[in-house]
N, C-alpha and C positions, 0 to 999 in steps of 0.2 A: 523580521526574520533574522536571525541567529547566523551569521556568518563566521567559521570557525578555523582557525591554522591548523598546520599540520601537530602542535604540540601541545595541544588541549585534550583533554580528557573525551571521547566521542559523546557518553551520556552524562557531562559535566549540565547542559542546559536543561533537561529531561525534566526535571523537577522546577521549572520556571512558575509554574502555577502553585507550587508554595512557598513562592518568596517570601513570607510573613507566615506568622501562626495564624493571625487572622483568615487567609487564603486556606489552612489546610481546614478550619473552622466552618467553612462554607457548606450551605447543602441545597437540595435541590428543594422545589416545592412542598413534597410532601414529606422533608424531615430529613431522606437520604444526604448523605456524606460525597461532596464531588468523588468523583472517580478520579483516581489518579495513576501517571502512567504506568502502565507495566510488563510493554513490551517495547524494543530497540528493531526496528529494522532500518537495516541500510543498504541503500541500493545505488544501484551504477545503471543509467540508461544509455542504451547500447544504440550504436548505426545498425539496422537492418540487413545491410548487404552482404557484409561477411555469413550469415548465417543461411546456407545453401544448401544442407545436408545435415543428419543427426552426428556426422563426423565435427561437423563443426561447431558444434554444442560440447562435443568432446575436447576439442581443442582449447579450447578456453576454459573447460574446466583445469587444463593442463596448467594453464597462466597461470588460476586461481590455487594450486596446488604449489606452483614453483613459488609463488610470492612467500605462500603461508609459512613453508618451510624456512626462506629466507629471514622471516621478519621473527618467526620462533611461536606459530601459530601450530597445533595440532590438526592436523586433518582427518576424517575418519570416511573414508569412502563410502558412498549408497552402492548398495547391490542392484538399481535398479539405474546407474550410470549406464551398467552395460548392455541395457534392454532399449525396447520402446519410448520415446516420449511420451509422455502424456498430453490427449487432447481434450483441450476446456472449449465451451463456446461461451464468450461473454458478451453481454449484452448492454449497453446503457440507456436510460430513461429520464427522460428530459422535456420540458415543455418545447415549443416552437422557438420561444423568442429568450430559452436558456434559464429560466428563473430560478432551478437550484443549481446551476454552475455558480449563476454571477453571487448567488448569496452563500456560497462556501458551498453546499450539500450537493453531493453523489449517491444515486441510485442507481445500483448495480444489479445482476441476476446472472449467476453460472451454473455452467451443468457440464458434468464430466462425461465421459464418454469412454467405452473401450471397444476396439471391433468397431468402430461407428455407428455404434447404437448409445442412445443416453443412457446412463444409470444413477442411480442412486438419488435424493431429494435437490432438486434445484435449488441454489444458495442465492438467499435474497440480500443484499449487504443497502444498509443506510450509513452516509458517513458525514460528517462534517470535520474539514479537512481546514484548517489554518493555519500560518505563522504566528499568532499568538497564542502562548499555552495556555493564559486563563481562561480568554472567548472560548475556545475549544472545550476546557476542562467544566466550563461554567454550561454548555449546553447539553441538557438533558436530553440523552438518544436512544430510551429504554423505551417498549413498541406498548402500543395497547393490546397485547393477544394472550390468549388464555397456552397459548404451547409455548414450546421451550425456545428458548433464546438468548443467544452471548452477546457482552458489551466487551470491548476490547480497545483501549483508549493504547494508542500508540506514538513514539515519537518516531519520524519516519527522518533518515537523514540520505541529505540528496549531496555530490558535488556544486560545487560555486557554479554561478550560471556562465561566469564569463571565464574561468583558467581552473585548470588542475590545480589541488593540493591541497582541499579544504572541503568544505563541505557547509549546507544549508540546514535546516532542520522546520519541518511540518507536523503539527500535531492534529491526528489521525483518530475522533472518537467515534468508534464504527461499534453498533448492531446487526447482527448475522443470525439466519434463523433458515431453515428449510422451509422451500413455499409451502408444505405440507400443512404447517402449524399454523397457518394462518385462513382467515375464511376466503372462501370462494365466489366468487361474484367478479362485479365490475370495479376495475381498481387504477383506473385511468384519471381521473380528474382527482386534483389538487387537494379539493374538499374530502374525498374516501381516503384519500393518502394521508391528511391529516387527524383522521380517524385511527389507523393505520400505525403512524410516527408522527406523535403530538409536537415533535419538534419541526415539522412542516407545519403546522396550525397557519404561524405568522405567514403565511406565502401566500395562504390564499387571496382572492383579489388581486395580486399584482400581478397584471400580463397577463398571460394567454392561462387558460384553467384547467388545461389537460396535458397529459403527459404521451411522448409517444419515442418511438426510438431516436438515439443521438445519431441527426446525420442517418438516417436509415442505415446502420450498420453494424454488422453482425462481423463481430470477434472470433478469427479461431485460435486458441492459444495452444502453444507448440512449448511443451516445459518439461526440460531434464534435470530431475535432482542428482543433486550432485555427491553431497555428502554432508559430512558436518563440521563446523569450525570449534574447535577447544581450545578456548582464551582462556583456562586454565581457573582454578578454584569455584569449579561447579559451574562457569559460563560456557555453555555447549549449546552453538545452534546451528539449524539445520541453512545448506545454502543450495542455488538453483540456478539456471539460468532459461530462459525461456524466448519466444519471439513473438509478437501477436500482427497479425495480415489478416485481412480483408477475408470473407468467407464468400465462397464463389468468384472474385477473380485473384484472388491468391496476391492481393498486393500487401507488399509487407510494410507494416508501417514505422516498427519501434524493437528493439531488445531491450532486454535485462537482467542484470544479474542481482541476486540479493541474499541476505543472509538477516535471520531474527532472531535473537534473543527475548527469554521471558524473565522476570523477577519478582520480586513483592514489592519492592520500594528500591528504588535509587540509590539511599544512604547501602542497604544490605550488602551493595555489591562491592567488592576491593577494587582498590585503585588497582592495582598489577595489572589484571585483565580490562579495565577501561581503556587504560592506557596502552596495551597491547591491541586491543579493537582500532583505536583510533590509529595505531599504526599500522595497523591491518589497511585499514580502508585506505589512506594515503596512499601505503606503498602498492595498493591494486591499480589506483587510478592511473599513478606514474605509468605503470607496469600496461596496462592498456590503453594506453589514451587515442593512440588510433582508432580502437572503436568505440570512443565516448560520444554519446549526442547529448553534448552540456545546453542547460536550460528550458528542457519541456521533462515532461511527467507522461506516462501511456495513457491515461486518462485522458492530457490534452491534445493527443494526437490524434483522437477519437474524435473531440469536437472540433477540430482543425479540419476534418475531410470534406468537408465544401468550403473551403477557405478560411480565412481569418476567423481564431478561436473569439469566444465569448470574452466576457471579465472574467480576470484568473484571480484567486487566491494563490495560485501554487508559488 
């Protein structure tokens, strides 16, 4: 895992998995071309406590703006700062005894909400999540299903686990699909998921063969967009901050704030705006570190709720 100063380029590592021409050469089974990154998010996990009100989703948007201005970042506010949050309910899926935490893989399922009623297609996400970018970039996470469906291989950049001023870096090669496109039936054990995402295949056999919720619990996620960040020469991404607590007794477990950029390729982008990013992200952590919770992921806050998490990649 990529441990990085404050004067390094942010998506300097991004491109780890074509160190060689050989690496960009690579493809998958049936002839495809590895996927290579092509989105940047970076994120700041948050203490819970402060976040007590949609005021105070406000308030730190306020940080996020005061920093931006200082460091020489463009800000472009969301119109929908000044409304409602948005409520997600997220879900995770997992055997008993963890077997796609411990082997890198997240399965996930959201569904939005407005008025507290669901709408729209519940979001099925498959991810395999590592500190190496070629494992990551070398597993094939394309579903067996006749509907439509996105691949999205991301570099995810986190602060140092142990001090401000720097940052981690996870690579993020996720399939997302509406449960809509997918067939209907029973889709709990190991063996149908590998039907499902051939890149579960190898799991079968190991440990327990079904899958059921992480930790029985059910995510509500509490998320204000905020606006958008302009690191200038066409890098414009959208940023957020959100909280996610326990559904039914309201226990909050994790914040965050984050911000993503999309590209073609790594090389495409200029240095000005990398290097603007990466002082971006610094000078927020400085700029907050009261409310940083350095060294876990929302993900493994999830598997943490009955105690000590599984094996982590994060």
């Amino acid at each position: 895992m990529d441990e990085i100063g404050p004067a390094a380029d942010l998506t300097r590592p991004m491109e780890d998995e074509a160190r060689s021409a050989a690496a960009l050469a690579r493809s998958y089974a049936d002839g495809a071309p590895f996927d290579h990154v092509q989105y940047m998010e970076a994120k700041l996990i948050l203490k819970p406590e402060p976040f007590t009100s949609v005021q105070s989703f406000r308030d730190f948007g306020k940080l996020v703006r005061r920093t931006a201005k200082r460091v020489g970042v463009g800000f472009i506010e969301d119109a929908k700062a000044a409304l409602r949050p948005e409520i997600r309910e997220v879900t995770f899926f997992d055997t008993p005894d963890f077997v796609l935490y411990n082997n890198a893989f997240i399965l996930r399922r959201r569904v939005s909400y407005v008025d507290g009623f669901p709408v729209g297609d519940p979001e099925i996400v498959c991810k395999f999540r590592h500190p190496d970018a070629e494992r990551a970039a070398a597993m094939d996470m394309r579903p067996s299903i006749r509907g439509k469906y996105q691949i999205k291989f991301k570099a995810e950049a986190l602060p140092l686990k142990d001090r401000v001023g720097g940052w981690r870096l996870l690579f993020s090669h996720n399939c997302q699909f509406g449960l809509s496109q997918t067939f209907d039936g029973e889709k709990t054990s190991i063996a149908t998921l590998g039907g499902l995402f051939p890149a579960l295949r190898a799991l079968a056999g190991h440990g327990e063969d079904r899958v059921k919720l992480v930790n029985d619990g059910i995510v509500e996620e509490v998320l204000l967009r905020l606006g958008r960040l302009d690191f200038g020469k066409g890098m414009v991404g959208k940023c957020d901050v959100s909280l996610w607590r326990t559904r039914g007794e309201h226990r909050s477990l994790v914040g965050e704030f984050a911000f993503q950029l999309r590209f073609d390729r790594r090389e495409a982008v200029a240095a000005a705006p990398r290097k603007l990013g990466a002082r971006f992200y610094v000078a927020l952590q400085e700029e907050v570190q009261d409310w940083l919770a350095l060294g876990v992921t929302k993900t493994a806050m999830v598997y943490r709720l009955n105690g000590n998490a599984p094996q982590s990649h994060e």
